[in-house]
MARBA-3410 file (N, C-alpha, C, O; in Angstrom, 1 decimal):
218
-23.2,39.7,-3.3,-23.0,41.1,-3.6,-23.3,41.4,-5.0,-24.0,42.4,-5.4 ~ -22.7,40.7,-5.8,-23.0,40.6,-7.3,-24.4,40.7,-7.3,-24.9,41.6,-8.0 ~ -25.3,39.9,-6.6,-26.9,40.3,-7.8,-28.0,41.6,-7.3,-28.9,42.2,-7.8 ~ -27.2,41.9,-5.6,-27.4,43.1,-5.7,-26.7,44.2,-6.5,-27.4,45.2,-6.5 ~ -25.4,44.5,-7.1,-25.2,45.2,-8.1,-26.4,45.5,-8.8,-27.3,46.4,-9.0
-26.2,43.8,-9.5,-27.4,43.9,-10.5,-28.8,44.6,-10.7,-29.5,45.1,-11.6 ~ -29.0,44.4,-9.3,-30.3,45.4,-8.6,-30.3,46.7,-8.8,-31.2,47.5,-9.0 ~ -29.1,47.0,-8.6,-29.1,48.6,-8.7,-28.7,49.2,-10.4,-29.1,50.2,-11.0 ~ -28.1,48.5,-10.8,-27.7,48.7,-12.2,-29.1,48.8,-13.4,-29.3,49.5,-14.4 ~ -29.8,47.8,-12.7,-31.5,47.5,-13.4,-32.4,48.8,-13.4,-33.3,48.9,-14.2
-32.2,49.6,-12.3,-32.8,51.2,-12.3,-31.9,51.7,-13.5,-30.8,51.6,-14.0 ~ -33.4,52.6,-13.6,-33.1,53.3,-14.8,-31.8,54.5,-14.8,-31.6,55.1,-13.8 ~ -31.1,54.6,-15.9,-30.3,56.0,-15.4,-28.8,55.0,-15.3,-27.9,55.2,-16.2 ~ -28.6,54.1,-14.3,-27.9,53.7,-13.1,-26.6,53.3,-14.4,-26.9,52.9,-15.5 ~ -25.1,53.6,-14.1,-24.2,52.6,-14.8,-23.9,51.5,-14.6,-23.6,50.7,-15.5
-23.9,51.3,-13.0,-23.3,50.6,-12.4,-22.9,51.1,-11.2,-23.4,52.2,-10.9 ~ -22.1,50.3,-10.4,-21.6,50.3,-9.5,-20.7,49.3,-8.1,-21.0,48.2,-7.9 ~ -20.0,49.8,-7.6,-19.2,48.5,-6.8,-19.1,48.7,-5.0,-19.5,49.7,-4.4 ~ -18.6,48.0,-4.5,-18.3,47.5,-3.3,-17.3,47.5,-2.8,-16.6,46.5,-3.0 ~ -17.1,48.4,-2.0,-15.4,48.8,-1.7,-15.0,48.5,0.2,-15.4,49.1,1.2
-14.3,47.6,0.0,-14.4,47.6,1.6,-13.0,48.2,1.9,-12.1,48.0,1.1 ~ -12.9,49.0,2.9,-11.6,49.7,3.1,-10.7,48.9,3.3,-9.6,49.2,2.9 ~ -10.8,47.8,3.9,-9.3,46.4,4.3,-9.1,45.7,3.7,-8.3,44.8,4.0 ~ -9.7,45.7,2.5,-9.6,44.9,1.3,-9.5,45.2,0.0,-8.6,44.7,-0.7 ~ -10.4,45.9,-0.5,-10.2,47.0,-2.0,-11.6,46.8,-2.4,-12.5,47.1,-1.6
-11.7,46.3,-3.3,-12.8,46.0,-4.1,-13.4,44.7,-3.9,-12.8,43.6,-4.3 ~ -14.5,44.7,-3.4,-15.4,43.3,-3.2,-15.9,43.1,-4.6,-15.4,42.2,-5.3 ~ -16.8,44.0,-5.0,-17.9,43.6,-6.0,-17.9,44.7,-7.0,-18.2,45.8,-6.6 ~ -17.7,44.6,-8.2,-17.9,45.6,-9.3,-18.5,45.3,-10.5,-17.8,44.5,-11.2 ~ -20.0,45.8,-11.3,-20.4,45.9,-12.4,-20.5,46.3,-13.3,-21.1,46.0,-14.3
-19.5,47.7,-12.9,-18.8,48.5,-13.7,-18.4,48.3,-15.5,-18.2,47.2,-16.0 ~ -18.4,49.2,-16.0,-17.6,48.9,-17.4,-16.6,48.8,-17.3,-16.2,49.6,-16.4 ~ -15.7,48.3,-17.8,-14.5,48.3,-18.0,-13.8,49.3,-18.1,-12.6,49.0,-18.0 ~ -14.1,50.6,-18.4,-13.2,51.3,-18.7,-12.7,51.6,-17.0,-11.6,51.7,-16.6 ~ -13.5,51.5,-16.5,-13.3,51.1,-14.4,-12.3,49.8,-14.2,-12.5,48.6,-14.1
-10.9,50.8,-13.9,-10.0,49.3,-13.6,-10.0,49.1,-12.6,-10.7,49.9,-12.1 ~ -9.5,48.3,-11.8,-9.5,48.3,-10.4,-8.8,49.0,-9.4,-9.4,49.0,-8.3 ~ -7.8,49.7,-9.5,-6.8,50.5,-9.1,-7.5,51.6,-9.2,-7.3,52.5,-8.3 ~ -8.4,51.9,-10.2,-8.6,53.7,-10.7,-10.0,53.4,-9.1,-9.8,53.8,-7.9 ~ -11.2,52.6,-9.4,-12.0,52.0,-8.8,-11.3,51.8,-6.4,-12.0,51.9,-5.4
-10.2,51.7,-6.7,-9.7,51.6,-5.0,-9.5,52.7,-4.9,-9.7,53.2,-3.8 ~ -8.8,53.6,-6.1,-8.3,55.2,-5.5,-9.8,56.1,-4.8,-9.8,56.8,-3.8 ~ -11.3,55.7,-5.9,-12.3,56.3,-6.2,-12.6,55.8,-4.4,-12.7,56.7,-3.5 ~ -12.5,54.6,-4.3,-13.2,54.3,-3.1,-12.5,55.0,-1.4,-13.0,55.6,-0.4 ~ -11.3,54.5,-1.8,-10.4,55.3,-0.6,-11.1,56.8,-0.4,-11.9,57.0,0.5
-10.9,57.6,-1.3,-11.5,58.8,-1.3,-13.0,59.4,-1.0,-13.3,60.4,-0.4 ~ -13.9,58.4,-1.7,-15.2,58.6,-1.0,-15.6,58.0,0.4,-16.4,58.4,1.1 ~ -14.9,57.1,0.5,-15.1,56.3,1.6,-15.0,57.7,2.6,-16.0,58.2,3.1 ~ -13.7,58.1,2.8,-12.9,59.1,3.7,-13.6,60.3,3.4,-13.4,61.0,4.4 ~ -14.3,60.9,2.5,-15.4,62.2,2.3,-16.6,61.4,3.1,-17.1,62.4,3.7
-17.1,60.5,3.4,-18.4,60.3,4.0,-18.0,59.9,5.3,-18.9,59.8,6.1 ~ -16.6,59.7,5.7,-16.9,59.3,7.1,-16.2,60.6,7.9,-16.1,60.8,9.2 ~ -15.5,61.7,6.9,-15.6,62.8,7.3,-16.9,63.7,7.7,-16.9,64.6,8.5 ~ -18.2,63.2,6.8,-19.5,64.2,6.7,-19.5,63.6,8.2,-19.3,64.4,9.1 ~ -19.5,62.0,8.6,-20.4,61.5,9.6,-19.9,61.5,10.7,-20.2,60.9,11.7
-18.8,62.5,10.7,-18.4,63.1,11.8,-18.7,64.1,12.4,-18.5,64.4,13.6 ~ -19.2,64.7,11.6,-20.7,66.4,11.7,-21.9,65.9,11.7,-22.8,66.3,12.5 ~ -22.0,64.8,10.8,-23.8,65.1,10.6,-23.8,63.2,11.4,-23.3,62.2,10.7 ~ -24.3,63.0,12.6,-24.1,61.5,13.2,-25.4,60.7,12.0,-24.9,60.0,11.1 ~ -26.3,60.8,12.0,-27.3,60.7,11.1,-27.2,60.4,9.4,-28.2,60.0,8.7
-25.9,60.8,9.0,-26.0,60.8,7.1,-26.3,59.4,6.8,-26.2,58.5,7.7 ~ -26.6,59.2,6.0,-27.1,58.0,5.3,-26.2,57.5,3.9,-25.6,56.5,3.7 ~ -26.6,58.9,3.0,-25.9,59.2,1.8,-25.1,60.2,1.3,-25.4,61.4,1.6 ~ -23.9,60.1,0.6,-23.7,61.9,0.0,-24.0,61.2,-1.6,-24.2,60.1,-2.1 ~ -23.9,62.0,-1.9,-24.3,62.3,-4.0,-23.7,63.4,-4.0,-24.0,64.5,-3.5
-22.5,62.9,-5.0,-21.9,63.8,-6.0,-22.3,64.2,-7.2,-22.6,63.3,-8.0 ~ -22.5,65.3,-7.5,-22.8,66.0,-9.1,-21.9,66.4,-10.0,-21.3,67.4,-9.8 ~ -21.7,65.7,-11.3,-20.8,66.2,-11.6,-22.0,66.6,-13.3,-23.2,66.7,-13.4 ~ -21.0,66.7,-14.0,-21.3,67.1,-15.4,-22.1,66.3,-16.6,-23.1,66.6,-17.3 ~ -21.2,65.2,-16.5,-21.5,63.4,-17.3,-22.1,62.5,-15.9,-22.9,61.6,-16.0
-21.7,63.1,-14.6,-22.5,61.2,-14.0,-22.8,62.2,-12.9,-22.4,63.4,-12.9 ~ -23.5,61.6,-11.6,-23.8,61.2,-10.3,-22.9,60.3,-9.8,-22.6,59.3,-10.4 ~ -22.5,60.5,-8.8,-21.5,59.4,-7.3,-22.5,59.4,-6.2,-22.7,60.5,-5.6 ~ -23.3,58.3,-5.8,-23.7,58.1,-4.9,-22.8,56.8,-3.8,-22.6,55.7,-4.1 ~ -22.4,57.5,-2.2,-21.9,56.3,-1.7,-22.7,56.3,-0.6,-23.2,57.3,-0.2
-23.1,55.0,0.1,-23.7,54.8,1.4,-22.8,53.8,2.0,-22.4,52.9,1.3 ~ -22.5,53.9,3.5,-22.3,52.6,4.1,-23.4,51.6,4.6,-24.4,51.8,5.3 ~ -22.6,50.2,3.8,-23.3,49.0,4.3,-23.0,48.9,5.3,-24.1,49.0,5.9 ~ -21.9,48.7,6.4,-21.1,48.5,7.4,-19.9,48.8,7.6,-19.2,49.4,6.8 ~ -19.2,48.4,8.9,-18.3,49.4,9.3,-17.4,48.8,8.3,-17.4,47.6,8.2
-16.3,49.9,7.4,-15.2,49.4,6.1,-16.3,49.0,5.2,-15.9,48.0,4.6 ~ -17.2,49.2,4.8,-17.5,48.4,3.6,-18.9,49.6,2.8,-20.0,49.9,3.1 ~ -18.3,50.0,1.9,-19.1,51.1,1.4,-19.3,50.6,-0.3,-18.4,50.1,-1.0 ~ -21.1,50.9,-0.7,-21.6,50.8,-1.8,-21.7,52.1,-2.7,-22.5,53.0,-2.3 ~ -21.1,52.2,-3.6,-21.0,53.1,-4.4,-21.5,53.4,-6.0,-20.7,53.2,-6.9
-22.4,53.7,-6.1,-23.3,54.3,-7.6,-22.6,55.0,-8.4,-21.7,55.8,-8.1 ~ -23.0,54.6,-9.5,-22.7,55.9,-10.5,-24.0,55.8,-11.6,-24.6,54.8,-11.8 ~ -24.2,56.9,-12.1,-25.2,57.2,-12.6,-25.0,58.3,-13.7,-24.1,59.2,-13.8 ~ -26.3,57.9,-14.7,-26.1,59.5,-15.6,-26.5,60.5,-14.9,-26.8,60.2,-13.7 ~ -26.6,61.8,-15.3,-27.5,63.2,-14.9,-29.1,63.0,-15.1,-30.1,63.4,-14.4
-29.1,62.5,-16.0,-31.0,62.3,-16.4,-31.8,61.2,-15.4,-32.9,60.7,-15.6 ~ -30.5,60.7,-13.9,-31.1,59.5,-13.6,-32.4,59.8,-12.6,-32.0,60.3,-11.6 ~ -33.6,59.8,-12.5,-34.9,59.6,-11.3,-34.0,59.8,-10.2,-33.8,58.7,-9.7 ~ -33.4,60.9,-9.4,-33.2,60.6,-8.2,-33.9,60.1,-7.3,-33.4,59.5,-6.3 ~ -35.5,60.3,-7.6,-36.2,60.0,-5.9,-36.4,58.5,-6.4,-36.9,57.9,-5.4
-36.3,57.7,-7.7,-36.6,56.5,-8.1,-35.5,55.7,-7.3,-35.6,54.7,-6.7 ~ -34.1,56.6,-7.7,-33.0,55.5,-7.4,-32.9,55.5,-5.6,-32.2,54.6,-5.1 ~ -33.3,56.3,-5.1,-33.4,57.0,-3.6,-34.2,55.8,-3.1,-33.7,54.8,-2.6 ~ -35.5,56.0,-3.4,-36.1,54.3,-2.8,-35.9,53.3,-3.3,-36.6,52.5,-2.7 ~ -35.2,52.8,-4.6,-34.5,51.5,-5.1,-33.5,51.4,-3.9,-33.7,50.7,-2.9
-32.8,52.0,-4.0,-31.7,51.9,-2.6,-31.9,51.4,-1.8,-31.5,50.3,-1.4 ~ -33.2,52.5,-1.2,-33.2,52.0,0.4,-33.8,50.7,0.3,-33.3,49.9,1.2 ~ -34.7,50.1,-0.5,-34.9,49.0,-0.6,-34.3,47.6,-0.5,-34.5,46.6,0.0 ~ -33.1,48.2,-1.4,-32.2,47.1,-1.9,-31.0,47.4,-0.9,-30.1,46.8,-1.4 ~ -30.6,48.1,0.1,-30.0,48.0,1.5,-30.2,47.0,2.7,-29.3,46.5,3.4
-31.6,46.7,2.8,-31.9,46.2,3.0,-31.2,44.6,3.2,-30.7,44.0,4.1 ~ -31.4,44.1,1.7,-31.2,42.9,1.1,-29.0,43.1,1.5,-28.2,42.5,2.2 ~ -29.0,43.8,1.1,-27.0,44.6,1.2,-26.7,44.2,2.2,-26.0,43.2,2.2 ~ -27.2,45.0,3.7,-26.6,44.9,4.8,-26.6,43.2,5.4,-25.9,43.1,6.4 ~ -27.2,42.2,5.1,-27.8,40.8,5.6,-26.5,40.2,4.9,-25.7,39.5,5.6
-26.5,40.5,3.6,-25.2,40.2,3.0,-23.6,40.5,3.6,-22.7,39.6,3.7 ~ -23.6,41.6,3.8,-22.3,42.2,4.2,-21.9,41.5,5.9,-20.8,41.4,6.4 ~ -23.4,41.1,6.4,-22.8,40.9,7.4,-22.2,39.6,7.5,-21.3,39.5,8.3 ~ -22.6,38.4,6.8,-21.7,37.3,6.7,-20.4,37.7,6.0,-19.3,37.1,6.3 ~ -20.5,38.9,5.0,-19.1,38.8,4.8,-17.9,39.4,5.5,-16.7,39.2,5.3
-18.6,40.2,6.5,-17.7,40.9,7.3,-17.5,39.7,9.0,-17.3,40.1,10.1 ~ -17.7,38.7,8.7,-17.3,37.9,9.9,-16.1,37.1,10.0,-15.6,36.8,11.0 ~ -15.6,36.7,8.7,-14.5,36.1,9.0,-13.3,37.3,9.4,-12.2,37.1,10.1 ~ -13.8,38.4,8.9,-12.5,39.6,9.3,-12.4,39.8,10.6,-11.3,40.0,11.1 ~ -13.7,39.9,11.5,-13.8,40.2,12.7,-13.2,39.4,13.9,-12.6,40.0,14.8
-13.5,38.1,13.7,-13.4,36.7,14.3,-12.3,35.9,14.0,-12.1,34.7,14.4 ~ -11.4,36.6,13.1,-10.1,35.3,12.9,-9.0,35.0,13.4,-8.2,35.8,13.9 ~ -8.8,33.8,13.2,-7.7,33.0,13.7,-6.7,32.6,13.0,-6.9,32.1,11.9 ~ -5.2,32.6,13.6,-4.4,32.7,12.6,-4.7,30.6,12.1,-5.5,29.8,12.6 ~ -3.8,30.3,10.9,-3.8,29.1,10.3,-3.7,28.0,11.3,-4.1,27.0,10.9
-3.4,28.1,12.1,-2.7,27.2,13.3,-4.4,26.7,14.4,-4.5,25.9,15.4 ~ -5.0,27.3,13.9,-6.3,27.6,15.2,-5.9,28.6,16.3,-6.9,29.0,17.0 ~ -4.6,29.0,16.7,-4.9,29.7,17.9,-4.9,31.1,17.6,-5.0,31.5,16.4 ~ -4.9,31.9,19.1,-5.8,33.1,18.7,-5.2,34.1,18.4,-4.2,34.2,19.0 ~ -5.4,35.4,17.5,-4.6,36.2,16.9,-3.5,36.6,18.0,-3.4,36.0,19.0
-2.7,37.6,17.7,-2.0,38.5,18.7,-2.7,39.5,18.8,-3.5,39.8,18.0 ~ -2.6,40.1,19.8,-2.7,41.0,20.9,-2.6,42.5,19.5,-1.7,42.6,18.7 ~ -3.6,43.2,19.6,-3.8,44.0,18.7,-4.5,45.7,19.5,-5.4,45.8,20.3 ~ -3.9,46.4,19.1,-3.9,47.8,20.0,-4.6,48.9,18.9,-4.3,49.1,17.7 ~ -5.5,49.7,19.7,-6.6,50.5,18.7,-5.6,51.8,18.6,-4.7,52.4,19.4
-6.0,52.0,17.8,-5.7,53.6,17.2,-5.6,54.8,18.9,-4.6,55.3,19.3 ~ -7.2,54.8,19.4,-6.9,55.7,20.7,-5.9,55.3,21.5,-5.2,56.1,22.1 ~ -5.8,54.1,21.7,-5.1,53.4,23.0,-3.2,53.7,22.7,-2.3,53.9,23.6 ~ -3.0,53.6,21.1,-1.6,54.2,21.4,-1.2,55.2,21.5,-0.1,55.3,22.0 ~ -2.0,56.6,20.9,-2.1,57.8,20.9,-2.1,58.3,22.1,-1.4,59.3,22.4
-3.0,57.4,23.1,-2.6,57.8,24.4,-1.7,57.3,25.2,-1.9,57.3,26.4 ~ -0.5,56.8,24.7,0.4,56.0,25.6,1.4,57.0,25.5,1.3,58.2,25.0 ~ 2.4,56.4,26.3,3.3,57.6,26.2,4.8,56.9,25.8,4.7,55.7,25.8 ~ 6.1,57.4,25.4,6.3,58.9,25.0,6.1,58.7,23.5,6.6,59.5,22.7 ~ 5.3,57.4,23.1,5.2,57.2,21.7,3.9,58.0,21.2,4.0,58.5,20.1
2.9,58.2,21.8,1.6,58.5,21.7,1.7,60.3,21.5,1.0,61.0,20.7 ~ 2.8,60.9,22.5,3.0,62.2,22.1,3.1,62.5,20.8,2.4,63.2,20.1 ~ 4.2,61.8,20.4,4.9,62.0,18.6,4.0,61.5,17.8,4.0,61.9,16.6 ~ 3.0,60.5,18.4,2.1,60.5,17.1,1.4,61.3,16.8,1.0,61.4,15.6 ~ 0.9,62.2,18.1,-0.3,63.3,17.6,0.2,64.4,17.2,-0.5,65.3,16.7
1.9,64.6,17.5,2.4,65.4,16.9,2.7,65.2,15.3,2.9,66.3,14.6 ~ 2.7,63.9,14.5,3.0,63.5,13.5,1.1,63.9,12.8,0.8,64.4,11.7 ~ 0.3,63.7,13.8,-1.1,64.2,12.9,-1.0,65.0,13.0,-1.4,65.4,11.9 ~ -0.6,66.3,13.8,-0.8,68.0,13.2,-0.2,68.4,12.4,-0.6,69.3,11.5 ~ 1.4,67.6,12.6,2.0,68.2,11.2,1.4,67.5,9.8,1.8,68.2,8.8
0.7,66.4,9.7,0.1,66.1,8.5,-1.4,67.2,7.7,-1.8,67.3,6.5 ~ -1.7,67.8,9.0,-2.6,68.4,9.2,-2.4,69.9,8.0,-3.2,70.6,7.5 ~ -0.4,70.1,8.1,-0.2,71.2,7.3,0.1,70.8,5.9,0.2,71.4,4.8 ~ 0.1,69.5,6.1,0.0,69.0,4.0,-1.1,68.6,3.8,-1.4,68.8,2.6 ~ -1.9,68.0,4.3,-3.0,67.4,4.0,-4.8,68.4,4.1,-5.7,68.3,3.3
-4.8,69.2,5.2,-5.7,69.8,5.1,-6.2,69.3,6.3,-5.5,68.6,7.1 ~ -8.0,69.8,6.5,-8.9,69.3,7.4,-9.4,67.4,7.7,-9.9,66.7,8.6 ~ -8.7,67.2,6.0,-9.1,65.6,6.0,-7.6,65.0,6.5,-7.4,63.9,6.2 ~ -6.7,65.5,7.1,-5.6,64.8,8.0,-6.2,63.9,9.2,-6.0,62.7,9.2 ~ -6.9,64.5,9.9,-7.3,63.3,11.5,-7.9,61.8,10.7,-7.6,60.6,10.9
-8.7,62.3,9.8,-9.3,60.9,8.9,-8.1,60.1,8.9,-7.8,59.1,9.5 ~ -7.2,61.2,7.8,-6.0,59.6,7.2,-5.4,59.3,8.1,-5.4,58.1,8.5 ~ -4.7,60.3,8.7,-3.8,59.5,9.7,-4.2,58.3,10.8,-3.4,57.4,11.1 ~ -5.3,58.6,11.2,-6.2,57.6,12.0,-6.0,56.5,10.8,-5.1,55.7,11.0 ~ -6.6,56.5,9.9,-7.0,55.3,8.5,-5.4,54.5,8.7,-5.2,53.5,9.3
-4.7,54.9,8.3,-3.1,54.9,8.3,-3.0,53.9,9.5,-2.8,52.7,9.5 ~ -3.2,55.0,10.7,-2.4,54.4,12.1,-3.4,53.0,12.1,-2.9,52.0,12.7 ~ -4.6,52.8,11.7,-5.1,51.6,12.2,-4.6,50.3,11.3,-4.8,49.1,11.6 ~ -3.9,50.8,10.1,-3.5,50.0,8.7,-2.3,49.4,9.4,-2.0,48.2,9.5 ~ -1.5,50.6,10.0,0.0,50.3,10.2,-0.1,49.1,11.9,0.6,48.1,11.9
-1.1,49.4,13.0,-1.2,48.6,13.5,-1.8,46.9,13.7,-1.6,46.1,14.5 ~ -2.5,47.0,12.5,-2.7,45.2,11.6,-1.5,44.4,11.6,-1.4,43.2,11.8 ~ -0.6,45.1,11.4,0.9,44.9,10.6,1.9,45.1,11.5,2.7,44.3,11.2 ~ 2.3,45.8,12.6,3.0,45.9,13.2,2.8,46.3,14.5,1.9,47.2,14.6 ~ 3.5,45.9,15.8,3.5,46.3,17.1,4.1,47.4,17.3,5.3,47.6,17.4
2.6,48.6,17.6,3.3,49.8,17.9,5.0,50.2,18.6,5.2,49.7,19.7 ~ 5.8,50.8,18.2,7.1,51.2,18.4,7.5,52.0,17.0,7.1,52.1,15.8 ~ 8.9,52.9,18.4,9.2,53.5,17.4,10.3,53.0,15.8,10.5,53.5,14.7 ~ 10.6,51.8,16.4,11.7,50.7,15.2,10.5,50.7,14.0,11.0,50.7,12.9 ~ 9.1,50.7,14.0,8.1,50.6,13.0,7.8,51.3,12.4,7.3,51.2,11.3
8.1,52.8,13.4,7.7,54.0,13.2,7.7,54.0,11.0,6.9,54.6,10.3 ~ 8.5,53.5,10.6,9.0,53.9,8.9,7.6,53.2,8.2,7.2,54.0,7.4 ~ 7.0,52.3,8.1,6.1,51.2,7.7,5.0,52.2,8.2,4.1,52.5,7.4 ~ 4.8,52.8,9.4,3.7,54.4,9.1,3.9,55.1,8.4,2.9,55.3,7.7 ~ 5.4,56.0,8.0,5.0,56.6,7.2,5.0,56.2,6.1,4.2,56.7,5.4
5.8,55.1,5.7,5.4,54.7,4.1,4.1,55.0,4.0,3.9,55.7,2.9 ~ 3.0,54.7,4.5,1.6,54.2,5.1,0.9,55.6,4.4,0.2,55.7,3.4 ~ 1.4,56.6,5.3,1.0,58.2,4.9,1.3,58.7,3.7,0.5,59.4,3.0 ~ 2.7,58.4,3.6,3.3,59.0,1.9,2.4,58.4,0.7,2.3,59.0,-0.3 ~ 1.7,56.9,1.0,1.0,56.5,0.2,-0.7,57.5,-0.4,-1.3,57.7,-1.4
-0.8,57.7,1.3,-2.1,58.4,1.3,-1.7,59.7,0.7,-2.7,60.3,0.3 ~ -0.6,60.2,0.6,-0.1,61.7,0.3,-0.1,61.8,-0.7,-0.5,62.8,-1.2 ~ 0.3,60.6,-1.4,0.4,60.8,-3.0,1.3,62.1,-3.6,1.1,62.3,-4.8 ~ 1.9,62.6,-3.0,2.5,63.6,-3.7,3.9,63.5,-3.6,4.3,63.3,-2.4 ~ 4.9,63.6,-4.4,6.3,63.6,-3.9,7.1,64.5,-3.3,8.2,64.3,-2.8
6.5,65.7,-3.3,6.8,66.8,-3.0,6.3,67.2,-1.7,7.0,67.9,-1.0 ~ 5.1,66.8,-1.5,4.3,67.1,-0.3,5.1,66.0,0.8,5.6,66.3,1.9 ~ 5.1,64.9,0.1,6.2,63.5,1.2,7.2,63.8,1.8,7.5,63.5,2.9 ~ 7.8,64.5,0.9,9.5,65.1,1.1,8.8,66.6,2.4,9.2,66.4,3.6 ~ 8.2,67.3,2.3,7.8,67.9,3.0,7.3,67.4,4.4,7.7,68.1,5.3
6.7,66.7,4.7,6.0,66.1,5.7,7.1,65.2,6.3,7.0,64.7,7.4 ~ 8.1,64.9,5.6,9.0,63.7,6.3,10.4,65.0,7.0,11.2,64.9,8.0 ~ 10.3,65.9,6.3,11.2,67.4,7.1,10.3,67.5,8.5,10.9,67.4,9.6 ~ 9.1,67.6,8.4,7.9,68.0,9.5,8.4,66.8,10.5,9.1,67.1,11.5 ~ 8.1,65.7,10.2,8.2,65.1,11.5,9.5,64.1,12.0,9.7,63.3,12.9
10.5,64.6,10.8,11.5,64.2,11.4,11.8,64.5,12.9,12.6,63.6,13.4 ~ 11.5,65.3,13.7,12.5,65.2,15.0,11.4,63.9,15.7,11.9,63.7,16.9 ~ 10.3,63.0,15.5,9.6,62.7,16.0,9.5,61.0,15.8,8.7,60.2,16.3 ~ 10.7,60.8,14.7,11.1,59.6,14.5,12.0,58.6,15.3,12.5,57.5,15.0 ~ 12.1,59.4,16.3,13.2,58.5,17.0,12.9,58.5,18.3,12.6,59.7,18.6
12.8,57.8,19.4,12.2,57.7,21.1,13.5,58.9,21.8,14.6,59.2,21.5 ~ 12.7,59.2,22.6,13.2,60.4,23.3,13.9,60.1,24.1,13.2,59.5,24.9 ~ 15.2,60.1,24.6,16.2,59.7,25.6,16.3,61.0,26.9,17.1,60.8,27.9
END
């Protein structure tokens, strides 16, 4: 992944740029330094989750590009969780860096895909085979846990905005890695969310919201 950085960094214009896989953080970065890694996972969480909001409207996107003042943000997905992200000056050749890309995607996606196989295919240390792991739809639709959870996304829906179905899906599939749906786990979600909330005020808000929804229904 590194010497494609390098590839893209070598176009004119280009600062740099890194490799953010959503279950992991940061794969690959050529970044300057003043790019730490933490500031770099916040960047990616957030564009990641703006593009897979577009590609929920537009099935077709490829790219978005940000405009700002001092740089360009270009991200594309390599594969599913794993997104390449640009930064550039204003003066950069768009239609140059546009077919550098596609070119050098190419070379990206062949890559990405060995590295996205041990995630897909693993086995715990022992050789035998993982546990029993449950998708995002399948507990939403169960019941009486699956009610409260979609009731827990609408009410996120009033602190968070239109980008709520994203996170909370993002969230519920994070929290399911990690724990077997129930409501005893139910807390290790919201930590999950409060993280994505980032706000202390909005947390405290949203934990009033779905308080009646924390506990199984008798």
């Amino acid at each position: 992944m590194k010497q494609v950085l390098e590839e893209v960094k070598a176009i004119p214009g280009v600062v740099g740029g890194f490799v953010f896989n959503a279950r992991k953080g940061v794969a690959a970065n050529n970044l300057p330094p003043v790019f730490k890694e933490a500031k770099l996972v916040n960047i990616g969480k957030m564009l990641s989750k703006m593009y897979l909001s577009g590609k929920t409207n537009f099935s077709d996107i490829t790219e978005i590009s940000l405009y700002y003042e001092e740089s360009v943000v270009i991200i594309r997905e390599a594969a599913p969780d794993l997104f390449l992200i640009v930064i550039s000056d204003p003066s950069v050749n768009l239609n140059l860096l546009t077919m550098s890309l596609n070119l050098i995607m190419d070379d990206f996606n062949t890559l990405t895909e060995l590295d996205m196989e041990p995630i897909q295919g693993a086995k715990t240390a022992s050789g035998s085979a993982p546990k029993k792991t449950f998708t995002a739809e399948e507990v939403l639709q169960s019941a009486p846990l699956g009610n409260d959870l979609n009731s827990m996304r609408a009410a996120l829906a009033k602190v968070m905005g239109p980008m709520a179905k994203i996170i909370f899906t993002d969230a519920l599939n994070e929290w399911l890695q990690g724990d077997t749906p129930s409501y005893a786990a139910l807390g290790q979600l919201v930590a999950i969310l409060e993280r994505e909330i980032n706000d202390s005020d909005k947390s405290a808000y949203y934990r009033e919201l779905i308080l009646p929804y924390l506990e199984p229904k008798t």
